[in-house]
Backbone as JSON Lines, residues from 0, in Angstrom:
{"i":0,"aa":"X","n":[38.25,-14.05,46.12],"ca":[38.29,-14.33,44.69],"c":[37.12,-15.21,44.28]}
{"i":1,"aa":"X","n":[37.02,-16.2,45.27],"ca":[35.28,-17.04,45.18],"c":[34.24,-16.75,44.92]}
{"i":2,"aa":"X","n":[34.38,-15.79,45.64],"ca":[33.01,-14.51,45.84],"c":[33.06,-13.44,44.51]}
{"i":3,"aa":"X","n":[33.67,-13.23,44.58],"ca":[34.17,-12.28,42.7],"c":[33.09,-13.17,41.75]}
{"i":4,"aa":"X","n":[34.16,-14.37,41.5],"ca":[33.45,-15.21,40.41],"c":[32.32,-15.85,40.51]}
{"i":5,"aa":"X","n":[31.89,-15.98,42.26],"ca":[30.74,-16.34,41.81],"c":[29.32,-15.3,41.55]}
{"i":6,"aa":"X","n":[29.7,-14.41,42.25],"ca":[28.72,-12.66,41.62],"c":[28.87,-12.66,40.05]}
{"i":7,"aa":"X","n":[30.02,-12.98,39.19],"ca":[30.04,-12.52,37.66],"c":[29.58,-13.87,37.29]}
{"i":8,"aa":"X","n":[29.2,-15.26,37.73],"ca":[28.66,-16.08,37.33],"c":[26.79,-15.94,37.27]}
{"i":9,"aa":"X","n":[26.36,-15.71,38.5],"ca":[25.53,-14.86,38.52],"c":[24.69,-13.99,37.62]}
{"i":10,"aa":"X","n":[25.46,-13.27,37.63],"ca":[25.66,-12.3,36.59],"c":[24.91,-12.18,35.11]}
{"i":11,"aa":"X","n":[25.77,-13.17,34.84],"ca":[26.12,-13.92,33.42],"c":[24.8,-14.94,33.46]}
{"i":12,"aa":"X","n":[24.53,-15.63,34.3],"ca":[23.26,-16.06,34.13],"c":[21.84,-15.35,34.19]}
{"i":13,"aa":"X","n":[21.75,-14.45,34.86],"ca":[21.27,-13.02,34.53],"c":[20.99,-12.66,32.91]}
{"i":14,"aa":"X","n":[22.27,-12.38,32.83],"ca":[22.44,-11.67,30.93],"c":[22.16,-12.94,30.38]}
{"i":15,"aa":"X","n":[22.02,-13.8,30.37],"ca":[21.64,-14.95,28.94],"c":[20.12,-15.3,29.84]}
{"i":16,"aa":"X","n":[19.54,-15.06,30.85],"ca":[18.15,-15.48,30.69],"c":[17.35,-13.88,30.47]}
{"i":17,"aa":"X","n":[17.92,-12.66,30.23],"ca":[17.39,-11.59,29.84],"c":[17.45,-11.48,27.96]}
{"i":18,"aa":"X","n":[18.84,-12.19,27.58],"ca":[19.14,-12.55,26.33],"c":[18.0,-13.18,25.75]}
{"i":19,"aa":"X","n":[17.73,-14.1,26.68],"ca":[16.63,-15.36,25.79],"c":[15.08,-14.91,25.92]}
{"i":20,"aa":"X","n":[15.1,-13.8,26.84],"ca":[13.59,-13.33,27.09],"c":[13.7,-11.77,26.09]}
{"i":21,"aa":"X","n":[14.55,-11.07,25.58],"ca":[14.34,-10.51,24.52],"c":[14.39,-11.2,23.15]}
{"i":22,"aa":"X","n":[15.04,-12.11,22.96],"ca":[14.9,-12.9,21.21],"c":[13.46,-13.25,21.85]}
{"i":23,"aa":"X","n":[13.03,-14.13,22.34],"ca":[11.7,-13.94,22.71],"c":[10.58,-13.29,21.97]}
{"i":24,"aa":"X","n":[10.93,-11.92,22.72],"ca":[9.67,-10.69,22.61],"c":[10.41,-10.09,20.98]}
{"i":25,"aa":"X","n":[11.89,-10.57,20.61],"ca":[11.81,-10.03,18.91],"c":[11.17,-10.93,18.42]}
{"i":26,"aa":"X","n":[10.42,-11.88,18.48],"ca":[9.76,-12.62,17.65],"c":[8.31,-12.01,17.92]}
{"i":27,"aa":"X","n":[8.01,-12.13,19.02],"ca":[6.66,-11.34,18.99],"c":[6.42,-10.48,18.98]}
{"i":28,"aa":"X","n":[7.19,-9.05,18.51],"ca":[7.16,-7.86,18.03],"c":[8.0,-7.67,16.54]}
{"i":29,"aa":"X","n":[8.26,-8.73,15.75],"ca":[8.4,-8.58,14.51],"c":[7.57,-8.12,13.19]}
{"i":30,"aa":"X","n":[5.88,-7.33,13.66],"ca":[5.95,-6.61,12.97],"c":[5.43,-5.97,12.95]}
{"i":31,"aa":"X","n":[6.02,-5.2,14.37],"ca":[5.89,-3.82,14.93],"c":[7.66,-3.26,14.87]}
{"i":32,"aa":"X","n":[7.77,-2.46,13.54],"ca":[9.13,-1.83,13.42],"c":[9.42,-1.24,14.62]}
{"i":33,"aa":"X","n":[8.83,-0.6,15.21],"ca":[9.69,0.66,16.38],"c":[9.99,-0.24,17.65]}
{"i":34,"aa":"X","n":[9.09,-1.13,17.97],"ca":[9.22,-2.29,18.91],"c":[10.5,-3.01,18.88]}
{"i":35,"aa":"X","n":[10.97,-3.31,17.94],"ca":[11.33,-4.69,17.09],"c":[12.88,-4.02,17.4]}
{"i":36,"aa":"X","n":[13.22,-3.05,16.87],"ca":[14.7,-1.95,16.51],"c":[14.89,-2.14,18.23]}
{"i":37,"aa":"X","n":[13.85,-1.34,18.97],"ca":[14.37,-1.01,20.53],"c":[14.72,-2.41,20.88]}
{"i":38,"aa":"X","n":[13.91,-3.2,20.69],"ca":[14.54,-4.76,21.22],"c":[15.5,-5.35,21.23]}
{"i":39,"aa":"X","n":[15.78,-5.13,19.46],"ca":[16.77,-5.64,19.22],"c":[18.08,-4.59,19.53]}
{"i":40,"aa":"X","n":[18.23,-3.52,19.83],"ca":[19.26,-2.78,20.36],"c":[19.33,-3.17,21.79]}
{"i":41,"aa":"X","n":[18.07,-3.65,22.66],"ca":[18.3,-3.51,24.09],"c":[19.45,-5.04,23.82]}
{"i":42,"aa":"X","n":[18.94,-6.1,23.04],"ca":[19.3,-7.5,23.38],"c":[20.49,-7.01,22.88]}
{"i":43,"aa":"X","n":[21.16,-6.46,21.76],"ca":[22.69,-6.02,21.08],"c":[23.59,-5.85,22.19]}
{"i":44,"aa":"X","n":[22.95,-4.64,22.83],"ca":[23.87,-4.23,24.12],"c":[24.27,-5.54,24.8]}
{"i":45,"aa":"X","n":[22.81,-5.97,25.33],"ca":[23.23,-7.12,26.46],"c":[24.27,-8.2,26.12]}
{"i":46,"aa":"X","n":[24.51,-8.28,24.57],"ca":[25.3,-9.76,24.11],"c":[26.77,-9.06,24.56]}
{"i":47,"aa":"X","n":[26.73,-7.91,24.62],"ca":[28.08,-6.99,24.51],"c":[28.71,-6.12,23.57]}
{"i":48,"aa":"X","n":[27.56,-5.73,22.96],"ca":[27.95,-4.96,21.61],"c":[28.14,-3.34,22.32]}
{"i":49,"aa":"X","n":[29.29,-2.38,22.12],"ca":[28.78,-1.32,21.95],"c":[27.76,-0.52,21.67]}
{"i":50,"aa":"X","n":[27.24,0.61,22.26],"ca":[26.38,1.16,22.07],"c":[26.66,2.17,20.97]}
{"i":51,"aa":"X","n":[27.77,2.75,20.68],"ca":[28.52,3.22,19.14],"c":[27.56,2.46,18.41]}
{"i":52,"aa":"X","n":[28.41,1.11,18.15],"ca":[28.28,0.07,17.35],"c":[27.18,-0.13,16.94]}
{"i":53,"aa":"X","n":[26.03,-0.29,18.01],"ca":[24.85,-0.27,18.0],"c":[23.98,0.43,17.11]}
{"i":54,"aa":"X","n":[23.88,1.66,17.58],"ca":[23.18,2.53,17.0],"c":[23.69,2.75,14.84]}
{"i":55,"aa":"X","n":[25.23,2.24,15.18],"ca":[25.56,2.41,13.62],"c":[24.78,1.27,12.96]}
{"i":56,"aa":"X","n":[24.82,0.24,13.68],"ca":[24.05,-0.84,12.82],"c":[22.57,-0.67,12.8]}
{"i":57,"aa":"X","n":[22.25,0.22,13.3],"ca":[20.31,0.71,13.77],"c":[20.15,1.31,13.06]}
{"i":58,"aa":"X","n":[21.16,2.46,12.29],"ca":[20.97,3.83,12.15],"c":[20.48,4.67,13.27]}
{"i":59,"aa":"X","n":[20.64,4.85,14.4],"ca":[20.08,5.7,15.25],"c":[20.8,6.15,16.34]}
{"i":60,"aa":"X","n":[21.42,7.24,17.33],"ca":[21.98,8.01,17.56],"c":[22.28,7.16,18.77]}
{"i":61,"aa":"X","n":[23.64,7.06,19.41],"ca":[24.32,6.06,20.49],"c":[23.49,6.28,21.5]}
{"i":62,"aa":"X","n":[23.19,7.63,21.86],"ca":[22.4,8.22,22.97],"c":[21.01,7.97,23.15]}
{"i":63,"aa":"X","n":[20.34,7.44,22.18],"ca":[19.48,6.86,21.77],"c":[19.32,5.47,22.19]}
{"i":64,"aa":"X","n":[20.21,4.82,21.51],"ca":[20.51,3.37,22.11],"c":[20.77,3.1,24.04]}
{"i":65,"aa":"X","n":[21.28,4.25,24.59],"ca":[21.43,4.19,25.43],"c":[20.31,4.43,26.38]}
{"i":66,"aa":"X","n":[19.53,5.57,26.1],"ca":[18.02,5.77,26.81],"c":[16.88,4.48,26.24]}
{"i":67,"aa":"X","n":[17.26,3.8,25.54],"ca":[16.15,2.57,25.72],"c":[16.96,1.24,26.89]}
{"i":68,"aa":"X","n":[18.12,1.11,26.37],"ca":[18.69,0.32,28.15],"c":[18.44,0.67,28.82]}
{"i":69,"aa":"X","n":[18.21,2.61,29.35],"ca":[17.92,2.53,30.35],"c":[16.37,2.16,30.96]}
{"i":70,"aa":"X","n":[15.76,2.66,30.1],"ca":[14.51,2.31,29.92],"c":[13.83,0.72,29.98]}
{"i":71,"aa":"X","n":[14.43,-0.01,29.38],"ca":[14.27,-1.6,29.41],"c":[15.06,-1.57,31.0]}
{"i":72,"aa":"X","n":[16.19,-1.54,31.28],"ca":[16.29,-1.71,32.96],"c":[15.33,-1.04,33.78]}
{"i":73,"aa":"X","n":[14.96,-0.16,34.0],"ca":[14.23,0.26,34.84],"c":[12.73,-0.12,34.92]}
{"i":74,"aa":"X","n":[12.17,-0.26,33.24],"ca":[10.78,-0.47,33.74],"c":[10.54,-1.85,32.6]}
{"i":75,"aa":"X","n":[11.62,-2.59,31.9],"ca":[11.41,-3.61,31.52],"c":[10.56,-3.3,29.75]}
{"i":76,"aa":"X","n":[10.31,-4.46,29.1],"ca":[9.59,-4.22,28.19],"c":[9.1,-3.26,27.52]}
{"i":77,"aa":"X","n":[7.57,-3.36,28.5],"ca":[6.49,-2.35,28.22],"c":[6.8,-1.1,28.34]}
{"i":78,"aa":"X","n":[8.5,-0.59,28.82],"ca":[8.91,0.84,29.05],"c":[9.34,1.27,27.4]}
{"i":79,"aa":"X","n":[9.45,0.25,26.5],"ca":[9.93,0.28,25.16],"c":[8.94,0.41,24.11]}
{"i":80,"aa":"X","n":[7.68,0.36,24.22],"ca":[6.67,0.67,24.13],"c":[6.24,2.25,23.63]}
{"i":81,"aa":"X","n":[6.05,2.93,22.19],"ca":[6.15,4.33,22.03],"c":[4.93,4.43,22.32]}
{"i":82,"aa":"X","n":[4.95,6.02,23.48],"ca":[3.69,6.33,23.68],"c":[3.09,7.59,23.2]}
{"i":83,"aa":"X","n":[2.48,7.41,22.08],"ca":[1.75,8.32,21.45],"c":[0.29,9.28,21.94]}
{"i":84,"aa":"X","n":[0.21,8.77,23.17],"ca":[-0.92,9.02,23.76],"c":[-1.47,10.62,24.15]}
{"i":85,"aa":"X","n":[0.02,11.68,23.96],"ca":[-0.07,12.5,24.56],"c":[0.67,13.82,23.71]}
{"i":86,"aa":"X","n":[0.7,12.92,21.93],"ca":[0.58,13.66,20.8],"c":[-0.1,14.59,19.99]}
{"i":87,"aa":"X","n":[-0.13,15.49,19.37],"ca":[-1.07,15.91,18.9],"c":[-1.53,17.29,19.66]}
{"i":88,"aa":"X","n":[-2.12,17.87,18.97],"ca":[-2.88,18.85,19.56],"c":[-4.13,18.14,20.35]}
{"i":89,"aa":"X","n":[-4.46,19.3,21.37],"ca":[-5.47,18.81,23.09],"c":[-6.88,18.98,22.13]}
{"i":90,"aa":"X","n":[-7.89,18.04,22.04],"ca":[-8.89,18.45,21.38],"c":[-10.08,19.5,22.6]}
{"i":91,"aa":"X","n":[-10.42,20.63,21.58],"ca":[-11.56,21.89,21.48],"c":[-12.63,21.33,22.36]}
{"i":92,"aa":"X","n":[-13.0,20.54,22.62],"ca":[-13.86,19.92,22.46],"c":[-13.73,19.05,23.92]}
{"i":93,"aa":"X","n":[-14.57,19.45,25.39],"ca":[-13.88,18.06,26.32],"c":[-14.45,16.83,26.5]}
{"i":94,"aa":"X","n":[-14.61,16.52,27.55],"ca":[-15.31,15.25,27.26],"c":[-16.67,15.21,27.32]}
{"i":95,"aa":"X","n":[-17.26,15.65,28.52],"ca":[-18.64,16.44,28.54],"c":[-19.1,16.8,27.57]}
{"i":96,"aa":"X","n":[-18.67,17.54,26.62],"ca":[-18.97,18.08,25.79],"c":[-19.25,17.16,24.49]}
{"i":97,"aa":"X","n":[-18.5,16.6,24.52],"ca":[-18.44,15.28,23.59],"c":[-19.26,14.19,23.61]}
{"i":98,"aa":"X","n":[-19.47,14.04,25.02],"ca":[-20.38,13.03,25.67],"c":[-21.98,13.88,24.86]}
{"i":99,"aa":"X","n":[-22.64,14.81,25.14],"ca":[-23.51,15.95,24.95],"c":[-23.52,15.58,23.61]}
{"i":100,"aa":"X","n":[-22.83,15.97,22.58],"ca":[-22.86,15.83,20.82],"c":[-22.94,14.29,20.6]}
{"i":101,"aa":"X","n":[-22.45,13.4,21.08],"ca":[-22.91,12.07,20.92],"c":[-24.54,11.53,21.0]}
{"i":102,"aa":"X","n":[-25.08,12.29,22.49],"ca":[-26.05,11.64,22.69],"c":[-27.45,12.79,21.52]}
{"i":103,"aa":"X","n":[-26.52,13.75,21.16],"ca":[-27.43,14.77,20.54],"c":[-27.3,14.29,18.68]}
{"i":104,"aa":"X","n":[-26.69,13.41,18.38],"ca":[-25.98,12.9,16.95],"c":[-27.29,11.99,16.81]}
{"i":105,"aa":"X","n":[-27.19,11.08,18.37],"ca":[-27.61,9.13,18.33],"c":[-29.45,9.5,18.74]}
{"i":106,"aa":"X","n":[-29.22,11.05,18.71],"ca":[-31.05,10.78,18.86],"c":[-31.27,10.19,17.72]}
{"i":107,"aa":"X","n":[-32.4,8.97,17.85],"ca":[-33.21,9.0,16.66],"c":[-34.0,9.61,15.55]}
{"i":108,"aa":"X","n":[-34.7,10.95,16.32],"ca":[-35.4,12.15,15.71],"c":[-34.56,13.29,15.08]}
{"i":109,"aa":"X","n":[-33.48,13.19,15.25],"ca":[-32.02,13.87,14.78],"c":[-31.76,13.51,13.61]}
{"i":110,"aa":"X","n":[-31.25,14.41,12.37],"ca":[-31.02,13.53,11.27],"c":[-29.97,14.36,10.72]}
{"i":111,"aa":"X","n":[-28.66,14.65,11.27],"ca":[-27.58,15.19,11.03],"c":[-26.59,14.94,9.79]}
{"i":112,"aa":"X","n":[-26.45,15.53,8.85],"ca":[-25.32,15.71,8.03],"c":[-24.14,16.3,8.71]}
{"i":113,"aa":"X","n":[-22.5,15.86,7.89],"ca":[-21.49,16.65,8.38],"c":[-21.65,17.98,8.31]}
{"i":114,"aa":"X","n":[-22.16,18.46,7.76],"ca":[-22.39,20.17,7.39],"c":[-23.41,20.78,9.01]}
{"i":115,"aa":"X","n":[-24.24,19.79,8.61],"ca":[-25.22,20.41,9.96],"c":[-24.69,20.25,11.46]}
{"i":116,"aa":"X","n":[-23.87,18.82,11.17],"ca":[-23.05,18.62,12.35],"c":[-21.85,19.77,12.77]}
{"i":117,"aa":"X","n":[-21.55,19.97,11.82],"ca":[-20.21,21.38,12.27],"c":[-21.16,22.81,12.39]}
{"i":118,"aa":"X","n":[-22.02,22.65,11.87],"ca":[-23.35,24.09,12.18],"c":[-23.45,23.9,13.89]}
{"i":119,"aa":"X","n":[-23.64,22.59,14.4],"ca":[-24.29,22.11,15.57],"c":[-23.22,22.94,16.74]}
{"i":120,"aa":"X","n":[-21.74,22.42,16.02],"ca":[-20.78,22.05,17.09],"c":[-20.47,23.69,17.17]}
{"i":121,"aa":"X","n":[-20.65,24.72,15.98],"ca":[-20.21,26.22,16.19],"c":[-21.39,26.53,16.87]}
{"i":122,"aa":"X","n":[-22.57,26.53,16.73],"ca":[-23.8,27.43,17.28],"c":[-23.63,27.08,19.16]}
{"i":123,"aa":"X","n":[-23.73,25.88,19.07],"ca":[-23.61,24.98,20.74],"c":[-22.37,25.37,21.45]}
{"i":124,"aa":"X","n":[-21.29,25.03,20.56],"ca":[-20.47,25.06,21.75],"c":[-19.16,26.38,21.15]}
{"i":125,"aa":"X","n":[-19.43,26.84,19.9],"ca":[-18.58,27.95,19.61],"c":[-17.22,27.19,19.51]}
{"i":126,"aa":"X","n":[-17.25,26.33,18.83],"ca":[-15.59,25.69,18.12],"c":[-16.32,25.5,16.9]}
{"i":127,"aa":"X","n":[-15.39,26.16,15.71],"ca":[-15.29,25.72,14.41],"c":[-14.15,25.03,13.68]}
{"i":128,"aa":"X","n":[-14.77,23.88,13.69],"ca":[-14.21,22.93,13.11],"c":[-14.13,22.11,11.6]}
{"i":129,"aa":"X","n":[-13.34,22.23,10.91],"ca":[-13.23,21.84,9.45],"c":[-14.14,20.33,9.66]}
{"i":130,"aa":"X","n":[-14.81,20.43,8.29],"ca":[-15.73,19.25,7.86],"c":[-14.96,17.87,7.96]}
{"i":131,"aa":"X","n":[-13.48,17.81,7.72],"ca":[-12.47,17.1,8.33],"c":[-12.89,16.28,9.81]}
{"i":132,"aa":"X","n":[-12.22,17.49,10.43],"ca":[-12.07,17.24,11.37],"c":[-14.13,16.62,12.2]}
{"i":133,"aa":"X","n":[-14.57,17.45,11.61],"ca":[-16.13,16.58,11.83],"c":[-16.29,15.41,11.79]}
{"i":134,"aa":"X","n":[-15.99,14.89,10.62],"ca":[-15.67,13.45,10.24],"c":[-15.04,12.71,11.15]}
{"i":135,"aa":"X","n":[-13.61,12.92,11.8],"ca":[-13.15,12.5,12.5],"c":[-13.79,12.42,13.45]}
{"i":136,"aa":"X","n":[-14.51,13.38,14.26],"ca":[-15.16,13.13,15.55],"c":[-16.42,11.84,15.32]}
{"i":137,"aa":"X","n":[-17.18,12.23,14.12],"ca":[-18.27,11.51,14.31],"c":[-17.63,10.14,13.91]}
{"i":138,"aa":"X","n":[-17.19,10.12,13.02],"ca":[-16.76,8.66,12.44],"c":[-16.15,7.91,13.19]}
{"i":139,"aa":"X","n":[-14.5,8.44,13.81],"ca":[-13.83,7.28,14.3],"c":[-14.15,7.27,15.7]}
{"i":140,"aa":"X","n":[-14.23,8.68,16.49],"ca":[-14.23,9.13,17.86],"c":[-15.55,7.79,18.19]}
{"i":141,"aa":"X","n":[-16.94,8.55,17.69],"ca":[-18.2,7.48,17.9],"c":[-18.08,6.21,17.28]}
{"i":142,"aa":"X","n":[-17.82,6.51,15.89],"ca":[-18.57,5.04,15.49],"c":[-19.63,5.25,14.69]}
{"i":143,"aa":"X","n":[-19.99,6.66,14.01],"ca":[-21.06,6.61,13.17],"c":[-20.83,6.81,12.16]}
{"i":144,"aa":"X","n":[-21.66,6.54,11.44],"ca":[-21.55,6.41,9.75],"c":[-21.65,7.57,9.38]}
{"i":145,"aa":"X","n":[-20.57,7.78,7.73],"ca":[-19.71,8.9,7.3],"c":[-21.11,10.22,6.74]}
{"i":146,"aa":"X","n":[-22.23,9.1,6.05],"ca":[-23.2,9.66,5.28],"c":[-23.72,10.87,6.16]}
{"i":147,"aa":"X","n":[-24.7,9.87,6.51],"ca":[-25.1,10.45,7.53],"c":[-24.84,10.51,9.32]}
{"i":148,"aa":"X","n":[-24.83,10.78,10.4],"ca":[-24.4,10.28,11.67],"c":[-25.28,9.61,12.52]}
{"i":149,"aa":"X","n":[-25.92,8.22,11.7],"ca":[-26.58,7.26,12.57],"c":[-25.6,6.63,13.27]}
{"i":150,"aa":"X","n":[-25.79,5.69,14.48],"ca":[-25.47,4.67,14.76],"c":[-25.17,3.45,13.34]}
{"i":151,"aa":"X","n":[-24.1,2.68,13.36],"ca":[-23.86,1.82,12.45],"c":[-24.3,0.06,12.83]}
{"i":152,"aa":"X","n":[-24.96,-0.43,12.57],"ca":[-25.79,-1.19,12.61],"c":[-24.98,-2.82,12.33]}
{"i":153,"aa":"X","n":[-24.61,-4.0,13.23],"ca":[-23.66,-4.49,12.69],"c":[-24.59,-5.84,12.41]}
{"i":154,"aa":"X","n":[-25.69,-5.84,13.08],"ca":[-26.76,-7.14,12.58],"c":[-27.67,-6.81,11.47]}
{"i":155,"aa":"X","n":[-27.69,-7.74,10.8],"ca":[-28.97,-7.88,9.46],"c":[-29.39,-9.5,9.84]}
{"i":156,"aa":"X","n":[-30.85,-9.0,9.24],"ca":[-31.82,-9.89,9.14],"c":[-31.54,-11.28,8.42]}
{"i":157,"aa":"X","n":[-31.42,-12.45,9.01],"ca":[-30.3,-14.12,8.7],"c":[-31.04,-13.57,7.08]}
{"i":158,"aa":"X","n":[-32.22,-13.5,7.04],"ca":[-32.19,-13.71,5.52],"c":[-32.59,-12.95,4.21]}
{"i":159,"aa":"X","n":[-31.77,-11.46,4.85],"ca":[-31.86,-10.72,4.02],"c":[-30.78,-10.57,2.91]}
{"i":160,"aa":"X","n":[-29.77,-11.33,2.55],"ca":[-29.33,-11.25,1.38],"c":[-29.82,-12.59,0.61]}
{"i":161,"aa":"X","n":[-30.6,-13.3,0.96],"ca":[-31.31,-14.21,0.24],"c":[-32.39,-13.38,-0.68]}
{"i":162,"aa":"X","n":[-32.97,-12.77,0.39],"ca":[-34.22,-11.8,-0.45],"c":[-33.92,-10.79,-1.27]}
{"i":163,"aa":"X","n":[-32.75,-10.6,-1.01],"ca":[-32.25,-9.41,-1.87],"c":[-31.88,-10.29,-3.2]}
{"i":164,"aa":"X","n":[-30.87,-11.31,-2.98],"ca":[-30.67,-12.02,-4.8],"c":[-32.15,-12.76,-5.54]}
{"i":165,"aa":"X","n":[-33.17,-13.23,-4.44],"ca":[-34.28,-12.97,-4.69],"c":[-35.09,-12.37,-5.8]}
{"i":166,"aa":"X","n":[-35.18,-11.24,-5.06],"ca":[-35.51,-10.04,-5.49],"c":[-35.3,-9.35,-6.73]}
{"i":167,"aa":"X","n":[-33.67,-9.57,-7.36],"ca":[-32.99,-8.83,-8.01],"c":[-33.24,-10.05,-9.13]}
{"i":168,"aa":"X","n":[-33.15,-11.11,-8.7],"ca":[-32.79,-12.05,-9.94],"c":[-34.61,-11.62,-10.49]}
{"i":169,"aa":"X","n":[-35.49,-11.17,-9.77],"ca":[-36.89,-11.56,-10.55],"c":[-37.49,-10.53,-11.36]}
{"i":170,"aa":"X","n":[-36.6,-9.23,-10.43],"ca":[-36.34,-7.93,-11.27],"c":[-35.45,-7.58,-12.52]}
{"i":171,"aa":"X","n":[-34.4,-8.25,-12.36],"ca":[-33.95,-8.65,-13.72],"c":[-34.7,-9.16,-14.87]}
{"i":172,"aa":"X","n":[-35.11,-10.75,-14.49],"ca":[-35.65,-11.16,-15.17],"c":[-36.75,-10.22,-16.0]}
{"i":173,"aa":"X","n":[-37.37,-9.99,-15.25],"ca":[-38.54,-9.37,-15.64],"c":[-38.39,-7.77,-16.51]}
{"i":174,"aa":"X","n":[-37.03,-7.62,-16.12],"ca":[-36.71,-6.36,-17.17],"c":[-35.64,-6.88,-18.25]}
{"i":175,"aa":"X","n":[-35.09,-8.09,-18.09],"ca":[-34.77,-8.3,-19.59],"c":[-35.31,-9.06,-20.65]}
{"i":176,"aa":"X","n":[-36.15,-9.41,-20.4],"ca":[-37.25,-9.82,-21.38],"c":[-38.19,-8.72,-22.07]}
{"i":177,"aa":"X","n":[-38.19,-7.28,-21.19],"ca":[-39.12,-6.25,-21.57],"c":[-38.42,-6.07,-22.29]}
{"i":178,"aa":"X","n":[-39.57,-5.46,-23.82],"ca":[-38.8,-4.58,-25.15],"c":[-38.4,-3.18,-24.96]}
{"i":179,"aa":"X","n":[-38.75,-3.39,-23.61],"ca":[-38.47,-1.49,-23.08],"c":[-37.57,-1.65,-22.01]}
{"i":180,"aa":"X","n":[-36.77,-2.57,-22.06],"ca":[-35.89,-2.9,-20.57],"c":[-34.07,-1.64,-20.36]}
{"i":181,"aa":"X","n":[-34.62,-1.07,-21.65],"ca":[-33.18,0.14,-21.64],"c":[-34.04,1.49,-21.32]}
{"i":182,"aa":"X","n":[-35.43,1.59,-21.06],"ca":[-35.84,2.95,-20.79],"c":[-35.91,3.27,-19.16]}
């Protein structure tokens, strides 16, 4: 009987230092919704709530509630974690290939529009791809600018917006004093 109570003592100290390490991680996933719900359903369970119960107060399906316990037991936390990684349609396009249109974008002597860029990507590699989806590759995939597909440039010259209000204030000036400063 010693041995009983002291395994469910155990136990129990177990469930309130897993208790206190999910309120925890709901504070530091408060505002990440999908994070935040699994957490707080894994910690629900653990206080002793039904998993019914659970999911009614979640809105979300008991069975549901139940594959994230299992999930938080087995691989902890980061198993609660949605992985989007492997969403979506497989892009046309592999990496090689991608690698190739990057370094053929970032030539310097290259002076690509989205239009010419999706000309590039059907003639080269025979995928046609919406001006969309162009965008997407060059813009977010690289990193280049929407206009045109240079490299995006994140240093300027310490004192080039000096020269620019400079500039503008003397060009102003000098055109609002002209009697011709609206032609």
């Amino acid at each position: 009987m010693n041995n009983i109570n002291n395994i469910m003592s155990k136990e129990k100290i177990s469930n309130e230092y897993e208790v206190k390490e999910l309120t925890e991680q709901l504070n530091e996933y408060k505002h990440h919704f999908k994070m935040y719900i699994r957490i707080l359903a894994v910690r629900m369970v653990k206080l002793g709530e039904s998993r019914i119960k659970v999911g009614e107060y979640l809105h979300v399906n008991r069975q549901t509630v139940g594959k994230w316990v299992k999930i938080y037991d087995e691989e902890g936390i980061d198993g609660l974690d949605p992985d989007y990684s492997k969403c979506g349609a497989k892009s046309r396009l592999n990496d090689d290939q991608l690698a190739e249109l990057y370094e053929i974008l970032t030539d310097p002597n290259s002076h690509y529009t989205m239009k010419g860029t999706k000309k590039l990507i059907k003639d080269k590699y025979d995928v046609d791809y919406s001006i969309k989806q162009v965008w997407v590759i060059t813009r977010l995939k690289f990193g280049l600018n929407y206009r045109k597909p240079f490299i995006r440039y994140h240093e300027e010259p310490p004192e080039a917006r000096e020269d620019l209000k400079k500039n503008f204030r003397n060009w102003f000036r000098n055109r609002r004093f002209s009697s011709t400063w609206w032609i």
